[in-house]
C-alpha positions as CSV (number, residue, x, y, z in Angstrom):
1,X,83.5,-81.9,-49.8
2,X,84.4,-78.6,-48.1
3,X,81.9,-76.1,-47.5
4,X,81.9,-72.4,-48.6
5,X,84.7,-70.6,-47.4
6,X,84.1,-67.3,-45.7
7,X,84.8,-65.1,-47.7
8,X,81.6,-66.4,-50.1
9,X,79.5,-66.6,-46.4
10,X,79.9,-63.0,-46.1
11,X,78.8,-62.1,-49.7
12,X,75.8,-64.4,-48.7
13,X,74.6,-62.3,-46.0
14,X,75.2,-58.5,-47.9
15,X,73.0,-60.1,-50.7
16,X,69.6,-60.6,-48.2
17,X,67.1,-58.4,-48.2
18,X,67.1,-56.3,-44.6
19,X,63.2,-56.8,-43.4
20,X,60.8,-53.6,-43.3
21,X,59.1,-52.6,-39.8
22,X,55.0,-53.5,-39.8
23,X,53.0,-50.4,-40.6
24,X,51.1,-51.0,-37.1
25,X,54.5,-50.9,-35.8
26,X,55.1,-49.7,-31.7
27,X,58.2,-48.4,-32.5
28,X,57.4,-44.6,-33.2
29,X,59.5,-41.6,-32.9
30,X,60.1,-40.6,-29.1
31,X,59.2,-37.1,-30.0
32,X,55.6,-38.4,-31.1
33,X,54.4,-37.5,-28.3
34,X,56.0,-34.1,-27.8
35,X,56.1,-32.3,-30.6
36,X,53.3,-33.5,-32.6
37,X,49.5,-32.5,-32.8
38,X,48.4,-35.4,-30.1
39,X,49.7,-33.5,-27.4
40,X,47.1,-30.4,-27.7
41,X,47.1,-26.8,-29.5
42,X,50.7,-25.1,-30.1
43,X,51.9,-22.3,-28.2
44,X,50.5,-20.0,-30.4
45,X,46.9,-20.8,-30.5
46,X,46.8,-20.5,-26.5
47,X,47.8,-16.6,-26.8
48,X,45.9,-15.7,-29.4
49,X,43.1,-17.3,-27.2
50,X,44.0,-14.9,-24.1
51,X,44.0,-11.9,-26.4
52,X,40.5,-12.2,-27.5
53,X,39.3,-12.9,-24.1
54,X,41.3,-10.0,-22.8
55,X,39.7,-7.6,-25.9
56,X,36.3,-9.2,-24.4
57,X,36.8,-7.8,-21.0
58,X,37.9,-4.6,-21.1
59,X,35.0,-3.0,-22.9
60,X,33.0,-4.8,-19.6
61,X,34.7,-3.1,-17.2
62,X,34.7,0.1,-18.8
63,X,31.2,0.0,-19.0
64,X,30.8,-0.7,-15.6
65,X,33.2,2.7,-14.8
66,X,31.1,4.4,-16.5
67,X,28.0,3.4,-14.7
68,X,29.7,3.8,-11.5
69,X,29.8,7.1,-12.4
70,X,26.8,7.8,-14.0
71,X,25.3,6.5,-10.6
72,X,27.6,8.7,-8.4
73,X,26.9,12.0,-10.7
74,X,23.0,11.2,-10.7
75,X,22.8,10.9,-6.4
76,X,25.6,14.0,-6.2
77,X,22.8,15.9,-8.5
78,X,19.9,14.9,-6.5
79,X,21.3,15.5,-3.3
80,X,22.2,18.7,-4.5
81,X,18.9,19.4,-5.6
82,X,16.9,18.4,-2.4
83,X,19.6,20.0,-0.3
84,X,21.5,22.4,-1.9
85,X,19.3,24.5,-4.1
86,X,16.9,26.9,-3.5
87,X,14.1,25.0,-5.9
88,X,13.0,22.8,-3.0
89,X,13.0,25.2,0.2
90,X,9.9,24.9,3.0
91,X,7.8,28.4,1.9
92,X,4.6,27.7,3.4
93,X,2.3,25.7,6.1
94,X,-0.9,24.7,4.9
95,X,-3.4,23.8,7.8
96,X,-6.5,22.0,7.1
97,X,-9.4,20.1,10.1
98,X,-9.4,23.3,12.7
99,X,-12.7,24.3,14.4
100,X,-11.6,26.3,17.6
101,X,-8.4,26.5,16.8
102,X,-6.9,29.0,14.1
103,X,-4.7,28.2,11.3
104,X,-2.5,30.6,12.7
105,X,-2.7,29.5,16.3
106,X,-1.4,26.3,14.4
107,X,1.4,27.5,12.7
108,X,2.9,29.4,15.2
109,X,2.7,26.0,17.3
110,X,4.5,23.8,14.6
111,X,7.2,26.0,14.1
112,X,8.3,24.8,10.7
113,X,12.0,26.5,9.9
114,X,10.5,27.9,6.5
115,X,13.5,28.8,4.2
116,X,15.4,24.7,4.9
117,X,15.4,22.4,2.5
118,X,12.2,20.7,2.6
119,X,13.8,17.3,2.7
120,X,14.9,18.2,6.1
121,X,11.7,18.9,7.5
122,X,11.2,16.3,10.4
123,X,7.2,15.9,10.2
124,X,7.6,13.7,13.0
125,X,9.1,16.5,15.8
126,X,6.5,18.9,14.1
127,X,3.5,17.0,15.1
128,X,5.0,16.3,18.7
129,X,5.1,20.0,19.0
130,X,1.6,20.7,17.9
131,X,0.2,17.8,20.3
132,X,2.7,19.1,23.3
133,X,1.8,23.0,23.0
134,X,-1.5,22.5,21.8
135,X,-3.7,19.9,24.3
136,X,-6.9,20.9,22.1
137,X,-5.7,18.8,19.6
138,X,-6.2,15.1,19.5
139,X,-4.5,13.7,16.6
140,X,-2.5,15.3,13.9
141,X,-0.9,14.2,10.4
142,X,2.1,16.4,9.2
143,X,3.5,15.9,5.8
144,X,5.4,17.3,3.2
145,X,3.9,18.7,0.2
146,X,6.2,19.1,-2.5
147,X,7.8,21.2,-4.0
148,X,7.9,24.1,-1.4
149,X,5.0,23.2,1.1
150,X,4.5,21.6,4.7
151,X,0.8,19.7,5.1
152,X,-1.0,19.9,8.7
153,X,-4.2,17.9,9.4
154,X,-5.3,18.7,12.7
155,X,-8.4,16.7,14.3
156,X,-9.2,18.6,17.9
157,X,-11.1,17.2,21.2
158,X,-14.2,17.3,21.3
159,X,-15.8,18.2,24.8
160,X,-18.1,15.5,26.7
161,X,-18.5,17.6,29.8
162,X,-17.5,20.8,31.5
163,X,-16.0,21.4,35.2
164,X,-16.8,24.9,36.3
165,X,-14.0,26.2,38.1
166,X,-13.2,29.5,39.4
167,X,-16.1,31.3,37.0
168,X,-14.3,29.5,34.5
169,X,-14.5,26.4,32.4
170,X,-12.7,23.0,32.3
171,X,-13.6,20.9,28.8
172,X,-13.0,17.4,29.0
173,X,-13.2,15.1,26.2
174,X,-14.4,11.3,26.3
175,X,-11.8,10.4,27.7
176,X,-11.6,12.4,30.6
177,X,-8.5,14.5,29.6
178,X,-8.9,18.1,30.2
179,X,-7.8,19.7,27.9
180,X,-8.6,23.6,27.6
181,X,-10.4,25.8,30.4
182,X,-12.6,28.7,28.4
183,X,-14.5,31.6,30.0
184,X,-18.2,30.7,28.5
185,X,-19.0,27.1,28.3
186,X,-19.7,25.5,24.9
187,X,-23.2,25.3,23.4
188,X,-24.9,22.2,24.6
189,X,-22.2,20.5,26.4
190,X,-22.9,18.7,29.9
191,X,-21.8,20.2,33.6
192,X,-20.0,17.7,35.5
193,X,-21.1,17.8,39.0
194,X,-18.8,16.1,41.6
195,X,-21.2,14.6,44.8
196,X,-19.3,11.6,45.8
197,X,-18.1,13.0,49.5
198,X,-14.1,12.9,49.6
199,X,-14.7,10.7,52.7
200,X,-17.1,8.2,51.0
201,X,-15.9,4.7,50.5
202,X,-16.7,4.6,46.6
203,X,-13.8,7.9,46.8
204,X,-11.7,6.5,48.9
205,X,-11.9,3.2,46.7
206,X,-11.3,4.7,43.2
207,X,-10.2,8.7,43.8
208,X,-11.9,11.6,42.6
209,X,-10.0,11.5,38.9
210,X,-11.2,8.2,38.0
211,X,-15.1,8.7,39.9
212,X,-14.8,12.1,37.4
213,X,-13.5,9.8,34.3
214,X,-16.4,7.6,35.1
215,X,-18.8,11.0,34.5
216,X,-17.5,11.8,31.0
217,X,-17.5,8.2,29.9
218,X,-21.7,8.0,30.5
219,X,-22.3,11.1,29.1
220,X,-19.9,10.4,26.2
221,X,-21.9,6.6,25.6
222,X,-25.6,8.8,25.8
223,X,-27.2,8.9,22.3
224,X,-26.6,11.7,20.3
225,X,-29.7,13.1,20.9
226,X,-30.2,12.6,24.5
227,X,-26.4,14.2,24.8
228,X,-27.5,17.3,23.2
229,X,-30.5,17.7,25.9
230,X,-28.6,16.5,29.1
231,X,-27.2,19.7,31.1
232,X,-26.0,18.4,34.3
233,X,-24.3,14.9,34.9
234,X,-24.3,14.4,38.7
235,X,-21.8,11.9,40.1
236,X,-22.4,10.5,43.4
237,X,-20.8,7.3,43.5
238,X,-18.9,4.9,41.2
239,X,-22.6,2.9,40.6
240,X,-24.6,6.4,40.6
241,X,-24.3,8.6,37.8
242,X,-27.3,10.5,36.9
243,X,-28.0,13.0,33.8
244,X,-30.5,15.9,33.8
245,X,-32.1,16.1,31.0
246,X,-34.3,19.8,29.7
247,X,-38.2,19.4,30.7
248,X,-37.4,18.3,34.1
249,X,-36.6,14.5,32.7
250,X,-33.6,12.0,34.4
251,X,-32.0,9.2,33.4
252,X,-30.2,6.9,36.4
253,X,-27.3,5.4,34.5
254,X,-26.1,3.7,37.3
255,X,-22.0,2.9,36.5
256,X,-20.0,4.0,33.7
257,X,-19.7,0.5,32.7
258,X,-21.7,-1.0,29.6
259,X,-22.4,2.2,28.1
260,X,-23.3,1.1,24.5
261,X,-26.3,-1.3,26.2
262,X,-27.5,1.1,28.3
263,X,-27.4,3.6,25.2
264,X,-29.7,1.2,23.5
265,X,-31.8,0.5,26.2
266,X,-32.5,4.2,26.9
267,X,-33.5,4.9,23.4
268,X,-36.1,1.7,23.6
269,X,-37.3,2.8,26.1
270,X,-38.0,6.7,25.6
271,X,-39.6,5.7,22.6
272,X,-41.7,2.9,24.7
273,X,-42.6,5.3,27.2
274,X,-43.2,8.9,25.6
275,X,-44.6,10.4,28.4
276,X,-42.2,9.3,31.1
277,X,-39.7,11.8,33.1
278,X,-37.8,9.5,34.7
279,X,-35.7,6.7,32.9
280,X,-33.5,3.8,35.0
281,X,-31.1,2.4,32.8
282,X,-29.0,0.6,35.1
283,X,-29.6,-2.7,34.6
284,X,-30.1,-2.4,30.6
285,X,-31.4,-5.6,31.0
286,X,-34.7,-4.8,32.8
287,X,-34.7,-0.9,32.4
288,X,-37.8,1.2,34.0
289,X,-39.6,4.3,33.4
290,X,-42.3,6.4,35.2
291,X,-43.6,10.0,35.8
292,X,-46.2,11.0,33.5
């Protein structure tokens, strides 16, 4: 029996039902993964992104203009102000600490340009003028004292011993600088006598400045009371330095050396021996006394 003819083949395969794609289907549009919301934020969400940020930073900026200048105006005004005005102007030197010395003697000395900008004061080349043109004075502190005045603290030398010379006389302090010749001497102030021959080994050894130094350094170790009754200090050598005391008394100190032991030894000992004249100090050590 002859099978269907064509014609009814074809009619066959119109009638069946076309198959549907799975729902878990690969087969998505190619623009999936363009267009769609997988590939990130649109276009439009970006700017509007950028504009807040932008609205964000501009406020910092200004506000750091605006300190900028604040900052600027604020040192232009103080600079002006410690410079520029006449508020803040040197008018006066104050000095404090002078015994010998005047206030006046002082100022002259320091030369402060009174009528500059106190700012501009340097306390530093002050002071180096008061030490240079005044020896007298052993240290100094020079400040500014705002709004209009200059501060001078002055501490001067205090003689140890005197060096007559030419009806005059020499002051030197405890440290053997001499530092001011005066026509009386001061109240209670030792005369350095030199006795070491100039042709004398211990002279020859150390020179008449230090065998002098060596003078002022005993007499500036005594105790304070023995150093207000000694009146002559008699240097012969570098080991032989002796002081004359008032009421006919002595004291060998032997060198300059050890000068606070000897100090303490002296003072033993003159309370030890009351009625002694003559004191030997120079081995503190074993010191000796005798005379009645």
């Amino acid at each position: 029996m002859a099978g269907p003819t064509t014609a009814r083949r074809g009619d066959e395969r119109n009638r069946k039902p076309k198959r549907k794609s799975p729902a878990g289907s690969s087969q998505a549009p190619k623009n999936a993964g363009k267009g769609g919301k997988a590939a990130g934020k649109p276009k439009s969400a970006g700017t509007a992104g950028a504009r807040t940020g932008l609205r964000r930073l501009l406020p910092r900026r200004s506000r750091l203009i605006l300190w900028t200048l604040a900052v600027a105006l604020a040192g232009a005004g103080a600079g002006w102000l410690l410079y520029g005005s006449g508020w803040l102007r040197a008018t006066h030197v104050d000095v404090d600490g002078v015994e010998v010395l005047s206030a006046a003697e002082v100022r002259e000395a320091a030369a402060v340009p009174l009528g500059d900008p106190l700012i501009s004061v340097d306390t530093d080349a002050v002071a180096d003028r008061l030490r240079r043109r005044l020896p007298r004075i052993e240290s100094v502190d020079v400040s500014r004292d705002w709004p209009h005045g200059v501060a001078v603290e002055v501490t001067e030398r205090q003689p140890r011993a005197i060096v007559e010379k030419d009806g005059k006389f020499v002051e030197i302090d405890g440290s053997g600088v001499r530092f001011a010749t005066v026509d009386r001497p001061p109240a209670k102030v030792p005369r350095l006598v030199m006795e070491a021959p100039a042709d004398a080994p211990s002279t020859r050894r150390f020179g008449r400045p230090r065998l002098e130094r060596e003078g002022v350094r005993a007499a500036a170790a005594l105790p304070a009371d023995v150093r207000r009754d000694t009146r002559v200090i008699r240097v012969r050598s570098y080991d032989s330095i002796i002081m004359e005391l008032t009421g006919g008394r002595t004291v060998v100190w032997g060198s300059g050396e050890r000068g606070d032991a000897k100090a303490r030894s002296l003072t033993a000992l003159m309370k030890a021996a009351r009625g002694a004249d003559h004191f030997d100090v120079s081995a503190p050590g074993a010191p000796a006394a005798s005379g009645s």
